[in-house]
C-alpha positions as a Markdown table, in Angstrom:
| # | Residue | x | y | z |
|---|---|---|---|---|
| 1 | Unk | 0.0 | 0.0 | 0.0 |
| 2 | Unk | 1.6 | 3.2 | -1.4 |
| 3 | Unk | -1.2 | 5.8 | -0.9 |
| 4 | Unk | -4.5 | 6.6 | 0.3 |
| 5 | Unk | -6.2 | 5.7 | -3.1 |
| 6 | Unk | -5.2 | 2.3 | -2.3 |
| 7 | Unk | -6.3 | 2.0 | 1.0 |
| 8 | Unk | -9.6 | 3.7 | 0.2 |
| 9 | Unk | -9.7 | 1.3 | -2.8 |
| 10 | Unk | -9.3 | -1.9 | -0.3 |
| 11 | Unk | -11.6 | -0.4 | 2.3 |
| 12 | Unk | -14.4 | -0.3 | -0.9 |
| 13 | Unk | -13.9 | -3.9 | -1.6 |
| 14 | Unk | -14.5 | -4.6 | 2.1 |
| 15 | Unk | -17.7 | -3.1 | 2.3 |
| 16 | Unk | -19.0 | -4.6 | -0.6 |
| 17 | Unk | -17.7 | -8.0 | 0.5 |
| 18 | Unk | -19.3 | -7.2 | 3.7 |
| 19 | Unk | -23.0 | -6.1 | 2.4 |
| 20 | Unk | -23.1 | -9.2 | 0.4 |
| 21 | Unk | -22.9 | -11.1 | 3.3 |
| 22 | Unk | -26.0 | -9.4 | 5.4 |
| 23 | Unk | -29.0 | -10.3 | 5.5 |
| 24 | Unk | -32.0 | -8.7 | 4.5 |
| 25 | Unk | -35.6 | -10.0 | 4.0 |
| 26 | Unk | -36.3 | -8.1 | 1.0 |
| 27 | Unk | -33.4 | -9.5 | -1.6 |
| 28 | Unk | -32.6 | -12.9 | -2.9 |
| 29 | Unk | -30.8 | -15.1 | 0.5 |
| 30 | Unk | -28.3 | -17.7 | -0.8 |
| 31 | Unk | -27.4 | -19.7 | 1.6 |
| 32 | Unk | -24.2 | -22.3 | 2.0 |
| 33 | Unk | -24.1 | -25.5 | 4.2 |
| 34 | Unk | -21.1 | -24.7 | 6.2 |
| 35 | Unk | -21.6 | -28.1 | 8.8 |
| 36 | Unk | -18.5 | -30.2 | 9.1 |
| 37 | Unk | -19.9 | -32.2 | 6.5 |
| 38 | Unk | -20.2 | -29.2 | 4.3 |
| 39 | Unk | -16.6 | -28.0 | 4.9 |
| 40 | Unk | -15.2 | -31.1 | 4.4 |
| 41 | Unk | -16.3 | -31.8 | 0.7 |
| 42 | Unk | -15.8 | -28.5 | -0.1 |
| 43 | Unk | -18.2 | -25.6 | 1.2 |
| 44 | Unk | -15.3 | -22.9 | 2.1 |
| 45 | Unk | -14.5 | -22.7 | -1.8 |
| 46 | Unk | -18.3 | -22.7 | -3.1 |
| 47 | Unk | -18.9 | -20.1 | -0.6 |
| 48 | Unk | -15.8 | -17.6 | -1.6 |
| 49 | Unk | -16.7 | -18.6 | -5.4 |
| 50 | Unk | -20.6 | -17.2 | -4.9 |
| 51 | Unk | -19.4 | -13.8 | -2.7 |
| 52 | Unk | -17.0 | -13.6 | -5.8 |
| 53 | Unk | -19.1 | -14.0 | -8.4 |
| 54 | Unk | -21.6 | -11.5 | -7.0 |
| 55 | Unk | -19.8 | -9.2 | -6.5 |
| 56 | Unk | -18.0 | -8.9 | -9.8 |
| 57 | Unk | -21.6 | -8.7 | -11.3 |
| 58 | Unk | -22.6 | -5.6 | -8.7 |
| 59 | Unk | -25.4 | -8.0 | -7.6 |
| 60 | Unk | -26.9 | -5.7 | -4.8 |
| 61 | Unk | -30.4 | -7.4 | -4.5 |
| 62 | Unk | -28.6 | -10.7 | -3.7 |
| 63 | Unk | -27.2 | -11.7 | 0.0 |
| 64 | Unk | -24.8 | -15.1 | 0.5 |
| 65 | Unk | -25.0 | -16.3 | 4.4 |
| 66 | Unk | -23.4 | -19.8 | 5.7 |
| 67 | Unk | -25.6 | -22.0 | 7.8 |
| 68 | Unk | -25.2 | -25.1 | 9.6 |
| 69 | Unk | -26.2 | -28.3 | 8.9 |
| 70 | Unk | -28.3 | -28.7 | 6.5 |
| 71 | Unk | -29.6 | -32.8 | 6.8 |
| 72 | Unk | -28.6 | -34.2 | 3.7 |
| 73 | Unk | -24.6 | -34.9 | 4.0 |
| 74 | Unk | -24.4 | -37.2 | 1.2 |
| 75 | Unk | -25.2 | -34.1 | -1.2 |
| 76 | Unk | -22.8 | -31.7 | 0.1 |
| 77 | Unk | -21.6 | -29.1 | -0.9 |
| 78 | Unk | -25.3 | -27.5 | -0.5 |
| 79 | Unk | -26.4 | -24.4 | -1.5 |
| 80 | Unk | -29.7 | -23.1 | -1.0 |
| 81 | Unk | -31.3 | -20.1 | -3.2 |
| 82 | Unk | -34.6 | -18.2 | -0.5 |
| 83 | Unk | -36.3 | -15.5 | -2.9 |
| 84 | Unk | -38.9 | -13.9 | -1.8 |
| 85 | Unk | -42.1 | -14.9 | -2.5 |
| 86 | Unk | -40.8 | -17.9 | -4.0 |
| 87 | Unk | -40.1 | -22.3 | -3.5 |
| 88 | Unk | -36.7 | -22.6 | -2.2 |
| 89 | Unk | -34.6 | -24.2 | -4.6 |
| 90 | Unk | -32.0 | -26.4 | -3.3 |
| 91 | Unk | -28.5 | -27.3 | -5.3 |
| 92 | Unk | -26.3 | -30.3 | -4.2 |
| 93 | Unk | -23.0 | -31.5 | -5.0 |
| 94 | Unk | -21.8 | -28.0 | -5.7 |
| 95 | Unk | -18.5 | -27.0 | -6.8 |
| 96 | Unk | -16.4 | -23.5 | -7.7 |
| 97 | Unk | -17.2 | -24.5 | -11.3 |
| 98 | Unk | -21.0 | -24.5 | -10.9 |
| 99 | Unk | -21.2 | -21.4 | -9.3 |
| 100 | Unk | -20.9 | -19.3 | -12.1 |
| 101 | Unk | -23.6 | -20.9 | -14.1 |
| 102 | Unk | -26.0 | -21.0 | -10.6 |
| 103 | Unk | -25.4 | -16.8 | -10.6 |
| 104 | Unk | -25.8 | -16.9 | -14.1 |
| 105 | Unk | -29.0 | -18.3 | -14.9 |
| 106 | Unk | -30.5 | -18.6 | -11.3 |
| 107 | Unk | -29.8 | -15.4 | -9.9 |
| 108 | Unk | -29.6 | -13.0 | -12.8 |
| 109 | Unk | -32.2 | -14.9 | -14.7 |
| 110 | Unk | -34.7 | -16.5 | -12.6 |
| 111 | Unk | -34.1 | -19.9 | -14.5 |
| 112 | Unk | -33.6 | -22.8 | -11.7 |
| 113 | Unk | -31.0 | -25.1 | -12.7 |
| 114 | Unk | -32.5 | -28.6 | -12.6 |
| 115 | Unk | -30.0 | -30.4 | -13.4 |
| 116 | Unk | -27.9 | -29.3 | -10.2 |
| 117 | Unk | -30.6 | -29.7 | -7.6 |
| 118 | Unk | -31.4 | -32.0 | -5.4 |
| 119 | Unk | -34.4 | -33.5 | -7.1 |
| 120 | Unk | -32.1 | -34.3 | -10.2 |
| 121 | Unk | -29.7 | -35.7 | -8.0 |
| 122 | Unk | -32.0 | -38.2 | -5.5 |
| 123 | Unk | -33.8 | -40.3 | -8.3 |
């Protein structure tokens, strides 16, 4: 760090980091199994990934919280997507790679990914 600019420019990232990660009742709650189980096969990266990923796309109506166990530890990682108003749709066996594609057409636009949840997954 060389100059203010910088340091103002980290303490930016911060707080945007830092509102995507409160909740609020009124925007879109993604949230991320972060049990033992969840951590173990690989939570910690899915959850960084998502903050990432909404972030880069300015996403302001979107929130990313961890929770704890979320019952179904065979289908872990887990992600959950709460919007208002609307069936929660849960996605198993997430990965880093998915993540873009669960923003993508999920978040952005309002197209559950089928494929990737846990209905797909359990037959």
């Amino acid at each position: 760090m060389k100059s203010l600019a910088e340091l103002n420019a980290i303490r930016d990232r911060a707080k945007a980091t830092m509102n995507i990660r409160e909740d609020n009742e009124d925007v879109t709650r993604v949230l991320v199994g972060m049990a033992t189980c969840g951590i173990a096969a690989g939570a910690k990266p899915v959850l960084n990934a998502l903050v990432e990923e909404i972030a880069r796309r300015n996403l302001s109506h979107v929130t990313v919280s961890q929770t704890g166990c979320i019952g179904m530890c065979q289908y872990e990682p887990i992600v959950e997507v709460l919007e208002p108003g609307k069936e929660k749709v849960t996605y198993v066996q997430v990965t880093p790679d998915k993540v873009a594609r669960i923003v993508n057409d999920h978040l952005v636009n309002g197209n559950t990914i089928a494929e990737f949840t846990v209905g797909a997954i359990a037959k």
